[in-house]
C-alpha positions in Angstrom: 11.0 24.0 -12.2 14.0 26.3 -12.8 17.5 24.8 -11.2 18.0 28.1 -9.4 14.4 28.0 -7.4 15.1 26.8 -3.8 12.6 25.5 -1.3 13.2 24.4 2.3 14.9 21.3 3.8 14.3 22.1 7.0 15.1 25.9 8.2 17.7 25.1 4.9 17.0 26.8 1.8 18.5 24.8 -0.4 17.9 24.2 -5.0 14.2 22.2 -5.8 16.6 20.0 -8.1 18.3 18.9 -4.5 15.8 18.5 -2.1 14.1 15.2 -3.2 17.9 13.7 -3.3 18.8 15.3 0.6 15.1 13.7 1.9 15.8 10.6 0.3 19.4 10.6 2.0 17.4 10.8 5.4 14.9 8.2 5.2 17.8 6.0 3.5 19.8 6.5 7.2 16.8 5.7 9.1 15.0 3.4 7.7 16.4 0.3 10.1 15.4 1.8 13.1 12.2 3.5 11.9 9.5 1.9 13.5 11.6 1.6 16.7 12.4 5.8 16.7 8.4 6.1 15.5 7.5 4.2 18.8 10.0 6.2 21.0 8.6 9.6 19.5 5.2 9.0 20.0 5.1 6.9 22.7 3.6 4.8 21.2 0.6 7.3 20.5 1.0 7.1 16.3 -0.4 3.8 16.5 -3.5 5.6 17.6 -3.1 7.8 14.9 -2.6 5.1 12.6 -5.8 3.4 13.4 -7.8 6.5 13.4 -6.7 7.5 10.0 -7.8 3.2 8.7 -10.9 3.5 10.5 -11.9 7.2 8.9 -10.4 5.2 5.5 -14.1 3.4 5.1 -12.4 0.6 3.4 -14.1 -2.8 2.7 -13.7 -5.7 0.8 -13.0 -5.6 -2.9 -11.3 -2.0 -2.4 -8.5 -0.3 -4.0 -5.8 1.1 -1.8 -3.2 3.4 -2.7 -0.9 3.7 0.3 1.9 6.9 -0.8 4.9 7.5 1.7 3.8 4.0 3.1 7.3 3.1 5.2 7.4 0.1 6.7 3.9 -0.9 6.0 1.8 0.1 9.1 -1.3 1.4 6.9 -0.9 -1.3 4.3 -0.4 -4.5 6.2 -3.8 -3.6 7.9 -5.9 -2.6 4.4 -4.2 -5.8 3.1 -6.8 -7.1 5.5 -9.7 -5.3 5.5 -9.5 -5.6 1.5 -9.1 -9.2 1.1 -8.0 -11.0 -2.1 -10.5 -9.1 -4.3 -9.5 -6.1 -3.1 -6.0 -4.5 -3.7 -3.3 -2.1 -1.8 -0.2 -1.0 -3.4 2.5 -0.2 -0.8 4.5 3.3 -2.3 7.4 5.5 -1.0 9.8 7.6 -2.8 12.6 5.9 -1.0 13.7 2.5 -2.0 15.3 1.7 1.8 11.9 2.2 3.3 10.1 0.6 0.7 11.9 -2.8 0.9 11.8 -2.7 4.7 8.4 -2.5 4.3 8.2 -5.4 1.7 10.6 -7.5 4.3 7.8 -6.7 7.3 5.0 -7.6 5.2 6.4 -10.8 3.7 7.5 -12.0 7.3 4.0 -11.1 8.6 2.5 -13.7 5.8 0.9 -10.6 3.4 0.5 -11.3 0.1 -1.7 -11.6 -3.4 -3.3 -8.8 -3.0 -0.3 -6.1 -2.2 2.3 -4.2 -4.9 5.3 -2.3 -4.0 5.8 0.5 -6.3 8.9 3.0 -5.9 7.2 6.3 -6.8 7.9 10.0 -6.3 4.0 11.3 -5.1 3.8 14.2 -7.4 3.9 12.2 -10.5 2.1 9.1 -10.0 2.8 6.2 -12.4 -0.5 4.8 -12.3 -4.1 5.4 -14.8 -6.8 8.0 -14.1 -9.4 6.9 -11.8 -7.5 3.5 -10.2 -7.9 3.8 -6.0 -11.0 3.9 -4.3 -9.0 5.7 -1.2 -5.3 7.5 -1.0 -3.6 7.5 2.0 -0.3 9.4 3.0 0.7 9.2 6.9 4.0 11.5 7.7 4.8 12.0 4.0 3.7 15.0 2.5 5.8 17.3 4.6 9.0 15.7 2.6 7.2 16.4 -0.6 8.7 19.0 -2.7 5.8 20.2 -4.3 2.7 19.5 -2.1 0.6 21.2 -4.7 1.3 18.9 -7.6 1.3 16.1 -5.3 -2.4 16.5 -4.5 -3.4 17.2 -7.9 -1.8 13.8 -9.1 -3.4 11.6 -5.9 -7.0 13.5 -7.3 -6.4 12.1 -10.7 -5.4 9.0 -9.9 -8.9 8.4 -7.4 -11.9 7.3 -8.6 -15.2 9.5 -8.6 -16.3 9.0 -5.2 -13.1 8.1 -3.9 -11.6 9.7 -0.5 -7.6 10.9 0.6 -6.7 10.9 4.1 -3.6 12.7 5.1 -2.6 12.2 8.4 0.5 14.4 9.3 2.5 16.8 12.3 -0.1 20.0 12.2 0.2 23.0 14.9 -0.6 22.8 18.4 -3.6 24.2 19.1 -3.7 23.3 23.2 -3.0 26.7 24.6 0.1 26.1 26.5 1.7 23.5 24.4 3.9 24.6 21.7 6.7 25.6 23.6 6.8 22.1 25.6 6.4 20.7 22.4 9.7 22.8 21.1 11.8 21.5 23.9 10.4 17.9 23.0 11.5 18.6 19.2 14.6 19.8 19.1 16.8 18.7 22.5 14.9 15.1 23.0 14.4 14.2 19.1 17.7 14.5 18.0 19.2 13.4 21.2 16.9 9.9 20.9 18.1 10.2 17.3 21.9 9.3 18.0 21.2 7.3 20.7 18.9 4.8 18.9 19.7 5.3 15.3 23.1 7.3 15.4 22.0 10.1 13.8 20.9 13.3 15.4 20.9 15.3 12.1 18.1 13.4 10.4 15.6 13.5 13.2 16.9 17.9 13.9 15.9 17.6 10.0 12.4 15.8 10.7 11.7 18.4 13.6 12.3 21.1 11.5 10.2 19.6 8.4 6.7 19.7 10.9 7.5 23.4 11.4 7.7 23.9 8.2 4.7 21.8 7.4 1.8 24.0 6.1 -0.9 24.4 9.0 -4.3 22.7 9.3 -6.0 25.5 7.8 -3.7 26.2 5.0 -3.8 22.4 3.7 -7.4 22.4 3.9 -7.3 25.0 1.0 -4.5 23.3 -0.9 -6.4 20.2 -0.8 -9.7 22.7 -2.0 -7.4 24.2 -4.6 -6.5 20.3 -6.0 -10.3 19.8 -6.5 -11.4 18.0 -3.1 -14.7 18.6 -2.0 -15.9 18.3 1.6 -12.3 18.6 3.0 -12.4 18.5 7.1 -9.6 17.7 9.4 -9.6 16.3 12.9 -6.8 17.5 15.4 -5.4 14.4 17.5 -3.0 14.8 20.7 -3.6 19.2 20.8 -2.9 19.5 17.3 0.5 18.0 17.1 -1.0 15.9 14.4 -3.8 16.3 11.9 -6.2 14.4 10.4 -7.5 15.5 6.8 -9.7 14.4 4.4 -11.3 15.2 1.3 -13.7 14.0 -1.3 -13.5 13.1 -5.1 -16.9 13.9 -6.0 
């Protein structure tokens, strides 16, 4: 890309050369108190989510599991598994803080021989054509710089047959709720955000990154435009969050 193209950090336009250096600066400051601020945000609800998006996964023994933007392990630790020592998952995230809190959780919870940890930026996947029977990303593409490229290197890297699931913020679709959900986003976020992690600017940031956030209908297509077939998504809690998933056929 040329150095003087800018893309959006938040409601920040700021250079594409920058942006995967100020999200990594984020999820470096959070990282120790992620799970905690996930359970606060939700309410507990994205463990739902979580198991929604693991159940629609179809995995079984013997399968490959790619887990990209994988955090502290939630999706992983529970394809480790379903999986079982023939089958494999490889734990990924851009960000090395997140990543080794996620090998930490997963080593003290007894998980291993058949899980990798692999530092890797999504849109430029450092693994062979055709490797993952299933892709998973949960609350990661939104930081992605370049969704489009992103999608196109999680198709190459699935197998014929193989399925992503991308379960991320989407739009409200309950009539009634966006604006509650505004005053939720921006005065309680960052406000739980210092109290609990002592930083209010990276969770104003994460707000503004779901508004951002392409909408249900408009990451359908992008995942179309990638080469998925049969893409659908499934709206959870009025559309706050979005289930998609699409086919290698």
């Amino acid at each position: 890309m040329d150095k003087e193209q800018t893309t959006h950090f938040g409601y920040q336009q700021v250079p594409v050369m920058e942006k995967a250096s100020r999200v990594a600066g984020v999820f470096h400051s959070v990282a120790d108190k992620y799970d905690v601020m996930n359970d606060v945000m939700s309410f507990g609800v994205h463990r739902i989510w979580k198991r929604i998006t693991i159940d629609a996964a179809g995995a079984k023994q013997g399968s490959k599991v790619l887990d990209l933007a994988g955090g502290t392990g939630d999706l992983a630790s529970q394809f480790a598994r379903i999986v079982g020592q023939s089958g494999k998952v490889v734990l990924s995230d851009i960000n090395a803080s997140m990543l080794e809190n996620g090998r930490q959780r997963l080593t003290d919870l007894g998980i291993a021989g058949n899980i990798e940890y692999v530092q890797a930026n999504a849109e430029c996947l450092p693994f062979a054509d055709n490797t993952f029977d299933i892709v998973t990303m949960a609350f990661g593409l939104r930081n992605v710089t370049d969704k489009e490229s992103a999608l196109r290197s999680i198709f190459r890297v699935l197998k014929a047959g193989g399925r992503l699931l991308v379960l991320e913020f989407s739009k409200p679709v309950l009539p009634g709720l966006a604006p509650i959900y505004d005053q939720y986003s921006f005065k309680f976020l960052p406000f739980m955000g210092k109290l609990i992690a002592n930083d209010a600017d990276s969770y104003r940031y994460l707000a503004e990154s779901i508004r951002m956030h392409p909408d249900q209908e408009t990451l359908k297509s992008m995942m179309s435009n990638a080469g998925f077939e049969r893409v659908t998504y499934t709206n959870m809690t009025g559309g706050i969050v979005a289930l998609h998933k699409g086919f290698k056929l």
